[in-house]
MDAnalysis code that builds the backbone (N, CA, C; Angstrom):
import MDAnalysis as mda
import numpy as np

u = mda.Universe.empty(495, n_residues=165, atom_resindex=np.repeat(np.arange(165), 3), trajectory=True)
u.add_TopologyAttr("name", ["N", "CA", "C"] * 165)
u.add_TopologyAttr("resid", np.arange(1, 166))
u.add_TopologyAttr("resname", ["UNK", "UNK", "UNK", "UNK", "UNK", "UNK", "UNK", "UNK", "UNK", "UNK", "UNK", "UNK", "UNK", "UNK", "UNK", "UNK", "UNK", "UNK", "UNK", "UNK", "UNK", "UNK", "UNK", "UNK", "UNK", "UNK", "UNK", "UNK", "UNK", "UNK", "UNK", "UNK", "UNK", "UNK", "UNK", "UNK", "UNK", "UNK", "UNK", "UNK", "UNK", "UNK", "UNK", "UNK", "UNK", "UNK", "UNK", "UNK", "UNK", "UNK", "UNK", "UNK", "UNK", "UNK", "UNK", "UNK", "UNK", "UNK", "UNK", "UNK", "UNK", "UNK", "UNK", "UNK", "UNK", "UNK", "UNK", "UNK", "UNK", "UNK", "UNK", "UNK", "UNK", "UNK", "UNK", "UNK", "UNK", "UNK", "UNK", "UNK", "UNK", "UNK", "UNK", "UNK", "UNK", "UNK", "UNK", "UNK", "UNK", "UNK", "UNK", "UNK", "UNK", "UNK", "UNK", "UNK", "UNK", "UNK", "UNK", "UNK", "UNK", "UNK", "UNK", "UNK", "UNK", "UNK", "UNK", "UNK", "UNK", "UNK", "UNK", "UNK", "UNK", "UNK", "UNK", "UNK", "UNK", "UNK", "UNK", "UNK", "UNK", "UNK", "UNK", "UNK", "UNK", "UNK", "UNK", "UNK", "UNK", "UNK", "UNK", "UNK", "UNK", "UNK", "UNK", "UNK", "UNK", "UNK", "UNK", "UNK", "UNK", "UNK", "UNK", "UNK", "UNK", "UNK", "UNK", "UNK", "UNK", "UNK", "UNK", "UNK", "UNK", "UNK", "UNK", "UNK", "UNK", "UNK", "UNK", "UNK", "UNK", "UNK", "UNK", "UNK", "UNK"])
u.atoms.positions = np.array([
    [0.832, -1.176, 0.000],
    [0.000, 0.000, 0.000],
    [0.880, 1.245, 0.000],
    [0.679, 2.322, -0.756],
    [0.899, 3.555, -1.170],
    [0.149, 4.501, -0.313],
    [1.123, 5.144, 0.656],
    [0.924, 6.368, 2.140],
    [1.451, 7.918, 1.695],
    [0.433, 8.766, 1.113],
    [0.772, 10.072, 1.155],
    [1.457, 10.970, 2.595],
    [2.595, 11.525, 2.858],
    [2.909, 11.888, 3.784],
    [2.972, 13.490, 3.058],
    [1.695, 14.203, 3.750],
    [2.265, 15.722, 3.962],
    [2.285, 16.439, 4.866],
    [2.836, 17.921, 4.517],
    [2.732, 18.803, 5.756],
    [2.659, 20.069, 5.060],
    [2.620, 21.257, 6.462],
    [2.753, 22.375, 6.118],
    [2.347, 22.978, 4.781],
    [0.930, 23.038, 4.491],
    [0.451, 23.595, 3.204],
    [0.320, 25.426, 3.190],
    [0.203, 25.846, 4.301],
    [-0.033, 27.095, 4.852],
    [-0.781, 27.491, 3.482],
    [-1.907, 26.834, 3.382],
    [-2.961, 27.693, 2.275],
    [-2.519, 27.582, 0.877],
    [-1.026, 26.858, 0.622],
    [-1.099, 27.139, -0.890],
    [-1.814, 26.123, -2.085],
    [-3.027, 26.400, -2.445],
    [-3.821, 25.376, -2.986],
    [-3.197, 25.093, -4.200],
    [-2.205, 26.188, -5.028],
    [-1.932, 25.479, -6.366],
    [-0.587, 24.653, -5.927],
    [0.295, 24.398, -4.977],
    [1.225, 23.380, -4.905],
    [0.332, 21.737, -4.166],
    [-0.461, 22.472, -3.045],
    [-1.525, 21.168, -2.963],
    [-2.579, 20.452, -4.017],
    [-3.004, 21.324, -5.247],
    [-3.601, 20.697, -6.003],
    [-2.635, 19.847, -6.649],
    [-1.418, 20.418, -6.771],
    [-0.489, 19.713, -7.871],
    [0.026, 17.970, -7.171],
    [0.383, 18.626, -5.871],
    [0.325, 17.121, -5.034],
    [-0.569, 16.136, -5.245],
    [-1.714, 16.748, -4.962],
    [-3.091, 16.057, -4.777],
    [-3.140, 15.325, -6.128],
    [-2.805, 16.076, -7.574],
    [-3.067, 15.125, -8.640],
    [-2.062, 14.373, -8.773],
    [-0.745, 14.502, -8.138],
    [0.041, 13.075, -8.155],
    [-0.324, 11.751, -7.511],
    [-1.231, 12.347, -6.586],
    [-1.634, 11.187, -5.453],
    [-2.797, 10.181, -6.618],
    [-3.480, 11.500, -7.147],
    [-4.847, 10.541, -8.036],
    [-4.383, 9.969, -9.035],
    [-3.280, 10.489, -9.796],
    [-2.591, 9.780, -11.019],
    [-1.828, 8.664, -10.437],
    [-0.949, 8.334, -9.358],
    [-0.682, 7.336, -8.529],
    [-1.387, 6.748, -8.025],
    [-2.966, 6.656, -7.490],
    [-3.337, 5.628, -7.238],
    [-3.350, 5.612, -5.636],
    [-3.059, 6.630, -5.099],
    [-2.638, 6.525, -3.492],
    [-4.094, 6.956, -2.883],
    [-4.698, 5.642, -1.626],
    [-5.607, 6.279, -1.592],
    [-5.818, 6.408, -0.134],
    [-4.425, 6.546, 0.692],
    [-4.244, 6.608, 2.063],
    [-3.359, 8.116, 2.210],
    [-3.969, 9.092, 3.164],
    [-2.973, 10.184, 3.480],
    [-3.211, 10.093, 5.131],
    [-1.550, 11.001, 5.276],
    [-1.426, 11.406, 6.998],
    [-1.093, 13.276, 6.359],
    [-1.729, 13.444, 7.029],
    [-1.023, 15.528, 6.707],
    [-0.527, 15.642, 8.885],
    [0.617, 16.470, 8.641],
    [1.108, 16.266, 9.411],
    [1.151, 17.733, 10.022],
    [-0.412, 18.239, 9.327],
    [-0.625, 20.105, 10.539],
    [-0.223, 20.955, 9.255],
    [-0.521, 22.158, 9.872],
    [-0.431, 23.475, 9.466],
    [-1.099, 23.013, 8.104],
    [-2.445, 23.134, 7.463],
    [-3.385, 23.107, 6.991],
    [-3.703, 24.587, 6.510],
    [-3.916, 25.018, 7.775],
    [-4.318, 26.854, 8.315],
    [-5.568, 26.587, 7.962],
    [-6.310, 27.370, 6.788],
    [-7.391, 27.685, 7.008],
    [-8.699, 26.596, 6.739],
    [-10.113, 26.921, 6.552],
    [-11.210, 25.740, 6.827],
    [-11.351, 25.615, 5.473],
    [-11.112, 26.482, 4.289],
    [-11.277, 26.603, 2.518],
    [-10.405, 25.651, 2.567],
    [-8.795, 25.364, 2.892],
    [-8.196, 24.846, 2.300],
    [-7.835, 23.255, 2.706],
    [-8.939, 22.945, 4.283],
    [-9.006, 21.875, 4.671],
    [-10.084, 21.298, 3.649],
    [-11.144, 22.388, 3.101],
    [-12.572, 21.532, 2.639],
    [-11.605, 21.297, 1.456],
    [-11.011, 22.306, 0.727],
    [-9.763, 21.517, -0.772],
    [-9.382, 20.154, -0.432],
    [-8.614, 20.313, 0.407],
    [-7.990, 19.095, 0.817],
    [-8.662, 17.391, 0.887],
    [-10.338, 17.934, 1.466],
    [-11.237, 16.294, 1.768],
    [-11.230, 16.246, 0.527],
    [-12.071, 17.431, -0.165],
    [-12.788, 17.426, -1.602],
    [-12.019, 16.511, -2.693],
    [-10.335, 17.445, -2.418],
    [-9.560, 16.593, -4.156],
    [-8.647, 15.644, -3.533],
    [-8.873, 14.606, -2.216],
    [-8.371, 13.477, -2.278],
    [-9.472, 12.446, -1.441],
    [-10.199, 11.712, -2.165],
    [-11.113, 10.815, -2.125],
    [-10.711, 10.009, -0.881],
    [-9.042, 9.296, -0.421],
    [-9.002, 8.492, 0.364],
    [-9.328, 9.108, 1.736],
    [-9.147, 7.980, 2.753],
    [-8.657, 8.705, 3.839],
    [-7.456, 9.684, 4.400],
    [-7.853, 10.148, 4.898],
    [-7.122, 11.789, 6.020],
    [-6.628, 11.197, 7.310],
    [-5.303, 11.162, 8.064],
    [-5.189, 11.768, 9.252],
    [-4.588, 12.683, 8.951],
    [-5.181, 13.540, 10.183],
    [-4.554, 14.821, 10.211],
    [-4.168, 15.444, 11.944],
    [-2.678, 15.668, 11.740],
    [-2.530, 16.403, 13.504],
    [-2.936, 17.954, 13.528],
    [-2.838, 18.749, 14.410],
    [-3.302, 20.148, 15.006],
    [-1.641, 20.841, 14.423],
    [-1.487, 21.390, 13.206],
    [0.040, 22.060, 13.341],
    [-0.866, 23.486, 14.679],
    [0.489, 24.274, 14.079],
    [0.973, 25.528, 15.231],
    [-0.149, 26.380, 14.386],
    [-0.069, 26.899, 12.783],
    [-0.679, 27.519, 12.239],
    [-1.966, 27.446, 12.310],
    [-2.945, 26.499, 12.555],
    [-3.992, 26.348, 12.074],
    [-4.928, 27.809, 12.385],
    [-5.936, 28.261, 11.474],
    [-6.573, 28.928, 11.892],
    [-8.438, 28.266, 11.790],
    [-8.407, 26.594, 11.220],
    [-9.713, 26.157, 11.212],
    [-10.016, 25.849, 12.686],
    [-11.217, 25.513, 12.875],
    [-11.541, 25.132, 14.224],
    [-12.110, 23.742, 13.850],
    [-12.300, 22.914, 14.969],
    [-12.713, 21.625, 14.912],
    [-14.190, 21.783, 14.308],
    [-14.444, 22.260, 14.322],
    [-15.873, 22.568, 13.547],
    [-15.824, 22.541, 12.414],
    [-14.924, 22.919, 11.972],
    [-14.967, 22.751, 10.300],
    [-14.809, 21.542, 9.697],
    [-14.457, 20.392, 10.447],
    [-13.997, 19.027, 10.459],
    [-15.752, 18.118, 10.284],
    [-16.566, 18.368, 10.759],
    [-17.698, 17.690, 11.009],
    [-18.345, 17.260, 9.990],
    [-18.138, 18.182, 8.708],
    [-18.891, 17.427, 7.440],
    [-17.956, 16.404, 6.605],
    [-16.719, 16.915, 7.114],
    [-15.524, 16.282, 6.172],
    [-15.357, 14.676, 6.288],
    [-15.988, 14.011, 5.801],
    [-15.936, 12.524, 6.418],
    [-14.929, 11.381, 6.434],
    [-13.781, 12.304, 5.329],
    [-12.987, 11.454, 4.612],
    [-11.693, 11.804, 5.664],
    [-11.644, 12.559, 7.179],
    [-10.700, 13.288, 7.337],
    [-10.822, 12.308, 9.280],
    [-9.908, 12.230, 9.911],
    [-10.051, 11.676, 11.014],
    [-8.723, 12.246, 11.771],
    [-9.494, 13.560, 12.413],
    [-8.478, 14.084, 13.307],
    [-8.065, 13.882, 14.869],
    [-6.875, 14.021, 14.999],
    [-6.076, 13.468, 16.140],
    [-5.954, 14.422, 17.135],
    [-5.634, 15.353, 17.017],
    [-5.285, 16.813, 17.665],
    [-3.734, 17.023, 17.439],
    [-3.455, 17.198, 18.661],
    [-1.782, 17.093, 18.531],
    [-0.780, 15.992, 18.209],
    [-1.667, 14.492, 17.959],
    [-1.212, 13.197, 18.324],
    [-1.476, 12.159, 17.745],
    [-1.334, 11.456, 17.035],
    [-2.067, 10.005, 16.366],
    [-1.120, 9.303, 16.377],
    [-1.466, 7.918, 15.855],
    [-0.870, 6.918, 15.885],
    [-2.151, 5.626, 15.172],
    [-1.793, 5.145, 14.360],
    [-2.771, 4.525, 13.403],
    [-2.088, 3.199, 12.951],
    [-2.595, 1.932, 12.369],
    [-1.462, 0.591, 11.778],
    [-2.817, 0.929, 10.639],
    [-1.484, 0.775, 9.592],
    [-1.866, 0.865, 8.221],
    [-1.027, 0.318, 7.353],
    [-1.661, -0.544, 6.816],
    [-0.901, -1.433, 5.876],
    [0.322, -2.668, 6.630],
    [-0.122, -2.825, 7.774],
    [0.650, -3.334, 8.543],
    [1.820, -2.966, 9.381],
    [1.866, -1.651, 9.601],
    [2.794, -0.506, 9.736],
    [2.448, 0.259, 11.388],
    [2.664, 0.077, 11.995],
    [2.766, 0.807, 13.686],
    [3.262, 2.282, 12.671],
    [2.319, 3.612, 12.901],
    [2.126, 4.666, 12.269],
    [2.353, 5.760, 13.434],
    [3.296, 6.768, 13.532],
    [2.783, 7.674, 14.706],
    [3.116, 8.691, 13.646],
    [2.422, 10.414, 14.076],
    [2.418, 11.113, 13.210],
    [2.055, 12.745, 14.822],
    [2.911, 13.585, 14.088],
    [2.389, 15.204, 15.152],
    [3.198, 16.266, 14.109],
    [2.975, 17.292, 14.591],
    [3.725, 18.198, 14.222],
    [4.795, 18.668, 14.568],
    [5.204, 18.582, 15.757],
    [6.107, 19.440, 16.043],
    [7.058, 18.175, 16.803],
    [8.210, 18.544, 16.838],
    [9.142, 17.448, 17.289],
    [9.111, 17.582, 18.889],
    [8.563, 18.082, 19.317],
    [8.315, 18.332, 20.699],
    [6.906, 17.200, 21.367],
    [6.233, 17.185, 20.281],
    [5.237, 16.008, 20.344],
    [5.414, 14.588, 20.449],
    [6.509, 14.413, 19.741],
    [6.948, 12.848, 19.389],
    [6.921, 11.992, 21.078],
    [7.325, 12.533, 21.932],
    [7.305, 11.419, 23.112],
    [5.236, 11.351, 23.361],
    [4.592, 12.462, 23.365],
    [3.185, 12.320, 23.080],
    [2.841, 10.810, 22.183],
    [3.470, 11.349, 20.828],
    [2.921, 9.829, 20.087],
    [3.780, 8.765, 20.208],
    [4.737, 8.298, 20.942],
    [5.357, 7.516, 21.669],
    [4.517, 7.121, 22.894],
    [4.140, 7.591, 23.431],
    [2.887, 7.276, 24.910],
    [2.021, 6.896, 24.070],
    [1.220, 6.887, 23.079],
    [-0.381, 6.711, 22.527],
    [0.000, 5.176, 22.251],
    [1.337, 4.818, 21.890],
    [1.260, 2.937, 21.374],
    [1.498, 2.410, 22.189],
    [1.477, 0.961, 22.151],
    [1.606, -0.256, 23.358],
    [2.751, -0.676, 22.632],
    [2.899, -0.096, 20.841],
    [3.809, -1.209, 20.269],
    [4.648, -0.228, 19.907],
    [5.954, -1.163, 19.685],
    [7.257, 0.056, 18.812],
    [6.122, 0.401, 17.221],
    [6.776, 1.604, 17.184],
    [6.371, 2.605, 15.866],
    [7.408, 2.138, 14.884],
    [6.936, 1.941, 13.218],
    [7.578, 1.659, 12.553],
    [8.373, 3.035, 11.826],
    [7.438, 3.990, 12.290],
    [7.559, 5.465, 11.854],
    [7.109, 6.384, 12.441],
    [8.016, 7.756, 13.011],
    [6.905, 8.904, 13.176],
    [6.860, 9.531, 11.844],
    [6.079, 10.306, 12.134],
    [5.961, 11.181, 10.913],
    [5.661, 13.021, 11.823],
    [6.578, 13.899, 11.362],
    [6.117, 15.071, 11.759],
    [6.563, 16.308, 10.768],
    [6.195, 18.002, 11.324],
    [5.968, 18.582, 10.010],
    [7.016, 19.784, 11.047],
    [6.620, 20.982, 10.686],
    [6.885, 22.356, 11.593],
    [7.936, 22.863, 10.907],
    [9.590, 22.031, 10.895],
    [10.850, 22.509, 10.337],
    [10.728, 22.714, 8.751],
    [9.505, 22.183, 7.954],
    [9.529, 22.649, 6.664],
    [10.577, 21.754, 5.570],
    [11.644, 21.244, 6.254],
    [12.933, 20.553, 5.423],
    [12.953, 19.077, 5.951],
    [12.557, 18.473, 4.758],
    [12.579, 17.351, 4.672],
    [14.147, 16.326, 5.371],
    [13.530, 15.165, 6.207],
    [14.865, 14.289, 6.644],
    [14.286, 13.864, 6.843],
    [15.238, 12.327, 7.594],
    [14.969, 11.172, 7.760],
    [16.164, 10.881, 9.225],
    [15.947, 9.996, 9.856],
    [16.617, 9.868, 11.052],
    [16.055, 8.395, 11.496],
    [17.388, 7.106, 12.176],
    [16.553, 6.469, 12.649],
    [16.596, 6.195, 14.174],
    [15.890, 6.102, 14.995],
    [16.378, 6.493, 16.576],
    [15.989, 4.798, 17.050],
    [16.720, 4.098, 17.282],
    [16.421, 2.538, 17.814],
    [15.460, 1.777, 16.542],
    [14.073, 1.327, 16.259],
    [14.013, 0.817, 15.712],
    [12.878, 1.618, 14.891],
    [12.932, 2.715, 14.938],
    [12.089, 3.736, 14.547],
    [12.683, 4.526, 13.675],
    [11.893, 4.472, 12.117],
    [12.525, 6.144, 11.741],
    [11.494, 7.190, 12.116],
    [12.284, 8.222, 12.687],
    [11.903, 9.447, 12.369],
    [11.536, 9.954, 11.063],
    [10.804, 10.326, 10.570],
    [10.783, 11.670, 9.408],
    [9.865, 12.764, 9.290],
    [11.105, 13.900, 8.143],
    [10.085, 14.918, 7.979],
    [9.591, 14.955, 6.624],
    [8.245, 15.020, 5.538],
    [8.207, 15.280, 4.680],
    [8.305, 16.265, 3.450],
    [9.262, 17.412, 4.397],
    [8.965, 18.839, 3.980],
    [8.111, 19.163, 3.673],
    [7.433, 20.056, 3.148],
    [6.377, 21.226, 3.085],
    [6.260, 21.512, 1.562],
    [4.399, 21.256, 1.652],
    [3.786, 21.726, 0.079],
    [4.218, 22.725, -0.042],
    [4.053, 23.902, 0.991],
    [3.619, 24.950, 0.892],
    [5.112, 25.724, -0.010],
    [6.115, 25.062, -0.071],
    [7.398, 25.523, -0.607],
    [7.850, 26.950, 0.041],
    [7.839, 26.920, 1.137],
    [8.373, 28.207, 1.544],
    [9.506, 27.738, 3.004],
    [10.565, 28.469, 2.630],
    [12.202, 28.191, 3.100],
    [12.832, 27.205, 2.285],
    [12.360, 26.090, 2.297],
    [12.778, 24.876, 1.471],
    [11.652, 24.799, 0.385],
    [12.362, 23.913, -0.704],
    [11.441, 23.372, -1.593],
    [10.065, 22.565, -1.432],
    [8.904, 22.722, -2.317],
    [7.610, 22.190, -2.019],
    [8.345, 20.329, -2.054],
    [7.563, 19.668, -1.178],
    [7.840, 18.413, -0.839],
    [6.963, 17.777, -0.359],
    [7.009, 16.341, -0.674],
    [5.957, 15.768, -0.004],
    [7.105, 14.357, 0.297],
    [6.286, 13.305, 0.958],
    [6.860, 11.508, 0.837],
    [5.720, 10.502, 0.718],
    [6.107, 9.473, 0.270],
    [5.271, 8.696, -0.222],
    [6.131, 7.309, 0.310],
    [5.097, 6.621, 1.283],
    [5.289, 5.284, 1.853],
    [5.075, 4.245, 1.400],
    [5.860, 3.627, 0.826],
    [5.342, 1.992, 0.208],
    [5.297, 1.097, 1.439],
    [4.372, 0.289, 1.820],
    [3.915, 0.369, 3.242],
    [4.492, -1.616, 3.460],
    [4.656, -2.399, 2.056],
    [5.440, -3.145, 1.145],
    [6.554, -3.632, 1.897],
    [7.150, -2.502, 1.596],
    [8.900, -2.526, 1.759],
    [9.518, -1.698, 2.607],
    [8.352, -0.767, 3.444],
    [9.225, -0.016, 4.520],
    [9.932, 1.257, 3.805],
    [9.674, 1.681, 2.759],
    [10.442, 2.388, 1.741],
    [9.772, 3.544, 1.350],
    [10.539, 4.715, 2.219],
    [10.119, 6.258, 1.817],
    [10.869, 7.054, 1.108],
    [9.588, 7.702, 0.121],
    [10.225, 8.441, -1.220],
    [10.092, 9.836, -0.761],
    [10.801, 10.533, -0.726],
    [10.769, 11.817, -1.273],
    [10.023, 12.307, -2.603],
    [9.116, 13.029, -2.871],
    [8.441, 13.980, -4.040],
    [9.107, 15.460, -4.030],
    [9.562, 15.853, -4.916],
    [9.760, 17.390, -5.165],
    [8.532, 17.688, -6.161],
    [7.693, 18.905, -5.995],
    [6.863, 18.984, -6.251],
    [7.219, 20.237, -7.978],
    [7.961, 20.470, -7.858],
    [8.764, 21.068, -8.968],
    [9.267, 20.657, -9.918],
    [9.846, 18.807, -9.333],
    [9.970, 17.517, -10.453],
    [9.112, 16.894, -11.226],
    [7.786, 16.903, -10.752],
    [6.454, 16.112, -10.968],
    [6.019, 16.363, -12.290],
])
């Protein structure tokens, strides 16, 4: 199974649409967004032009409120914290690297992955039997627009430059 990993869109709908149609031309029909969303237009973009499922954590930016979440059905928010098995995969996911012992407390089991957003620049790190990563940021601002993509398979995360696509 094929795992959209994003973050940090801060509103820009034409680098998220462009994502979004890699995801539909790929076939991917699982996402984690990993915060900073910001506003409730660009969360309803977000359910609207990707059919699969949503997790989504609370970034720093947000300016939607949980209210805006209630019609969105395709979207299953965490707050600051999740942790999900998908595709056979112990999943933890937050925004801010300050969170990670948070989604470290939410499992009973080792994590095959966190996933978090905030620094904007994409890495990878592995701490005991866990990688860390970041997927950099649609939104392309400091670093290049970025996303990652989990083959859930082989344990095997891609980097997307959204400028390559």
């Amino acid at each position: 199974m094929l795992v959209a990993i994003i973050s940090d869109i801060h509103d820009n709908l034409l680098n998220l649409a462009k994502c979004l149609d890699w995801c539909k031309d790929h076939k991917i029909g699982r996402m984690i967004c990993c915060g900073d969303v910001c506003d409730a237009d660009t969360l309803k973009f977000l359910a609207k032009n990707f059919k699969g499922k949503i997790s989504l954590v609370e970034g720093n930016g947000e300016t939607f409120v949980e209210s805006d979440l209630e019609t969105l059905k395709n979207i299953k928010y965490y707050g600051l914290a999740g942790v999900e098995k998908i595709g056979g995969l112990n999943l933890g996911f937050c925004h801010q690297n300050k969170d990670i012992s948070k989604v470290a407390e939410l499992s009973s089991q080792t994590l095959d992955f966190i996933f978090i957003g905030h620094s904007h620049k994409p890495w990878l790190e592995k701490r005991e039997q866990t990688f860390i990563a970041n997927p950099g940021n649609v939104s392309g601002t400091f670093f290049q627009a970025t996303f990652a993509i989990l083959d859930t398979d082989n344990k095997k995360l891609d980097l997307k430059i959204l400028a390559h696509l």
